[in-house]
N, C-alpha and C positions, 0 to 999 in steps of 0.2 A: 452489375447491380445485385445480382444472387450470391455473388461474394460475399457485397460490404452486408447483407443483407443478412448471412449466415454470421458472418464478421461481427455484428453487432449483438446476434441472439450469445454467442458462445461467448460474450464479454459480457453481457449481463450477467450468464451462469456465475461467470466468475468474479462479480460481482456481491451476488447471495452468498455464497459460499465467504467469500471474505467477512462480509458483513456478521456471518456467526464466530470467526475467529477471535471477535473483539471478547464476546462473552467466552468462549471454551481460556483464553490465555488467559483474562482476568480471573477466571476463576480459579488456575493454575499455580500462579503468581505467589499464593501464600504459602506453598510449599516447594516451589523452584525460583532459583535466582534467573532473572531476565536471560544472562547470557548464555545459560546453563541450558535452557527452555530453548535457545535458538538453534545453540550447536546440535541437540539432543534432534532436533526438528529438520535442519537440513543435513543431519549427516544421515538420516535416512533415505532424504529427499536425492541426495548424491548417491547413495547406493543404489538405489532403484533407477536413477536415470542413467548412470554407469550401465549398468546391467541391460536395461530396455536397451540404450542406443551403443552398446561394445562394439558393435558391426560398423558405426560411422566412425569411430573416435582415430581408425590409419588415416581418417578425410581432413580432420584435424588444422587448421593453419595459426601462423602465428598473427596472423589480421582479425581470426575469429577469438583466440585467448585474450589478445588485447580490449577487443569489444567488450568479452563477457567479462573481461576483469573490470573496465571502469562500469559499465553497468550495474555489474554485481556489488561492486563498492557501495556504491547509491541505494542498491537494495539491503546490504547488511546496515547502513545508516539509518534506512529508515525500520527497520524493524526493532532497532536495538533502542532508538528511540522511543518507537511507540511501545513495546515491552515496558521500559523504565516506566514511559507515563501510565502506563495501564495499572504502575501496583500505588498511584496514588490518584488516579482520577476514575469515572465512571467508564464503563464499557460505551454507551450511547454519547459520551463528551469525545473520547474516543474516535469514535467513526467521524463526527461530524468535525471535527477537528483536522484528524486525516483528510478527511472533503475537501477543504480549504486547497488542496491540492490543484484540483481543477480551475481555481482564479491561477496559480502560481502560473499553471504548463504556458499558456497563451500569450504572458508576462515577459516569462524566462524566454520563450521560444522567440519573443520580440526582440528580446536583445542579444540572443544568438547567432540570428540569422537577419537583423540590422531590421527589423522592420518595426514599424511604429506601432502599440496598442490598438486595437479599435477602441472606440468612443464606451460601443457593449464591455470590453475589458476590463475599462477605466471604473466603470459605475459599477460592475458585478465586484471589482478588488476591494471597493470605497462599504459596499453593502456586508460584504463576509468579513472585513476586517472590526468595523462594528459589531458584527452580531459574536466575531472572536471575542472580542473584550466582554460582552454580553454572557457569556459564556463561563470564560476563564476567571471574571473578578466576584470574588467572594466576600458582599458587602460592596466597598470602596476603596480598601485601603490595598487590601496582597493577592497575588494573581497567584492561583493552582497551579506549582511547582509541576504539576502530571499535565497540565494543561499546555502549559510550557514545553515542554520535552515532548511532547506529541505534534506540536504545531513544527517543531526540527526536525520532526518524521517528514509533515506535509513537503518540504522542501525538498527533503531528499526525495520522497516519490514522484515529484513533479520534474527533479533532472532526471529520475528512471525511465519517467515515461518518454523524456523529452529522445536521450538516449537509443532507448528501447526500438525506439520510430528510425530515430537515424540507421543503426546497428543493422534493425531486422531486413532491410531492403536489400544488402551485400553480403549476409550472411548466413549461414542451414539454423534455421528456427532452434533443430532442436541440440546442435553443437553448442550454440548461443547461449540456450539452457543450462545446459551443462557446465559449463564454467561460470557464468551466472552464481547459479547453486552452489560449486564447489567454492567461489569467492567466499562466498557467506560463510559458507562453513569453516573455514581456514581463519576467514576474521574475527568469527565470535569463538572459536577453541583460543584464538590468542587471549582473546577479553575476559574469558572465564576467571581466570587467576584473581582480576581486577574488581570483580564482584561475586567474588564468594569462592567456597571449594567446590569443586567436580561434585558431584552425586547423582545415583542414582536416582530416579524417583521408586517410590515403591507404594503408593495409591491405582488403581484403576484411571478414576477419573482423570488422574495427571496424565497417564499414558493414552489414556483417548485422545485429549487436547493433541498431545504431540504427534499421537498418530494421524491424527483428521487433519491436522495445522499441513503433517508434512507428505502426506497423498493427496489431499484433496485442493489445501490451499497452496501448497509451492506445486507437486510435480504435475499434476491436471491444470492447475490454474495456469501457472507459468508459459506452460506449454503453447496453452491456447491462446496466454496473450503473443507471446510468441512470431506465434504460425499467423494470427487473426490482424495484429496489425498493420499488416504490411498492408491488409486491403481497405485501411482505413487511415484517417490521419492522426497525428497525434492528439490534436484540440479536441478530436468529435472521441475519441478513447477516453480522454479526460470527460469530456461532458456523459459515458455512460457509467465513468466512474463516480459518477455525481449521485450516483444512488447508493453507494456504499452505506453513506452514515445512515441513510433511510434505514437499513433492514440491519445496520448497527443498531438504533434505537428502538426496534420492531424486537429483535432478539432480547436487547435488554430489557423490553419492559417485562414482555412473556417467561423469560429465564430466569432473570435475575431481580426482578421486580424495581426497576431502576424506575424513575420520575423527574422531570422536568419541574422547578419553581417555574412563576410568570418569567424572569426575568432572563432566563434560560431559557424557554419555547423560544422566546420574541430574540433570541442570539437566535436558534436553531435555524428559523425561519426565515432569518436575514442571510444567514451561509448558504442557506438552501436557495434562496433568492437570488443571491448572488454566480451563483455555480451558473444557474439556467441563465441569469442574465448575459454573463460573461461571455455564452455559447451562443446566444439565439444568431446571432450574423454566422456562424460556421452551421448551425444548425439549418438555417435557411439554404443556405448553399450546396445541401446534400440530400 
């Protein structure tokens, strides 16, 4: 119980700490190309976890590269996604769009492992995918291309986590990481080419982003999700990830002066609705 208990607190950390990511990359964005901003991000996050964990890496197996390379896949998908949407949609659409993730895990995890939705599933999938459209359509006629490409984030992160749960229970937390990280990084040096040339940055504020993105939000957060969810499961991981776009929308108002129309809240609060609905039966049960 002091596990999931502790389990739960360090997943929220890591939760806040994402939620400001949305604001530092958008505001990035206009002076670094997406893929450029990722490599730049985890190939730090790989130097520094090389170097912390050098003493594990003779432990090394080919059953943990294999883990961390399809996990990692799924993590460079969804970042490279939510990157692209972040340079044409809001920081706060952003987060709550990622959110959307939390209806997927329970979904995907149904038909993984053969087992039917719950009823709560069904009705939280039906509430976020309305408040999606509520969100994404501008006017009635054409759906926010950023909006779009972030929702191919939510997917990817929801086989991450799905993943992540399987992975971490036969595998060392932080070897896991490690190739995790270096996947990313190997797959978005390749993508760079594809959107744009190599560059430096040479702003401050660019370098904060990458630097915070890639201490605070891959190699701390990572970690912890890591090591933390073996003592939890994946649904109830998903359900404290259900606070991201909250302190997404929190940072954006305060940073970035972002706002909601009506038509927009009432999406927001259908996703948000939907998340907690989706969980209260795994929530009850824990």
């Amino acid at each position: 119980m002091k596990r999931r208990f502790l389990a739960d607190i360090s997943l929220l950390v890591v939760v806040i700490i994402w939620g400001y990511t949305f604001v530092a990359i958008k505001e990035s964005l206009s002076f670094i190309s997406p893929a450029n901003f990722i490599f730049l991000r985890f190939a730090i996050s790989s130097f520094l976890l090389l170097v912390i964990f050098s003493f594990k890496l003779k432990g090394l197996t080919f059953k943990t590269v294999k883990s961390g390379f399809i996990a990692g896949f799924f993590l460079f998908l969804a970042y490279l996604f939510q990157t692209i949407g972040l340079q044409f949609t809001t920081a706060s659409n952003g987060g709550f769009i990622t959110g959307f993730s939390v209806i997927l895990v329970p979904l995907f995890s149904s038909v993984i492992f053969k087992t039917p939705p719950s009823r709560e599933n069904i009705i939280g999938a039906i509430f976020a995918f309305i408040g999606l459209i509520f969100i994404s359509f501008k006017g009635l006629s054409a759906i926010n291309i950023g909006d779009f490409m972030v929702f191919i984030c939510a997917i990817a992160v929801a086989f991450h986590i799905l993943f992540v749960g399987i992975y971490s229970r036969y595998n060392d937390s932080a070897l896991l990481t490690v190739i995790q990280i270096l996947t990313v990084t190997i797959f978005s040096l390749v993508f760079v080419p594809f959107s744009g040339d190599f560059t430096i940055p040479h702003r401050s504020d660019v370098w904060f982003a990458i630097v915070f993105c890639a201490l605070f939000a891959t190699v701390v957060a990572y970690l912890i999700q890591t090591s933390m969810q073996k003592f939890t499961s994946s649904s109830h991981t998903a359900l404290i990830f259900s606070g991201e776009p909250v302190f997404a929308g929190i940072f954006g108002y305060f940073f970035l002066g972002e706002t909601f129309d009506l038509l927009q809240i009432v999406g927001c609060l259908l996703i948000l609705s939907g998340m907690l609905i989706s969980e209260l039966k795994v929530a009850d049960t824990l």
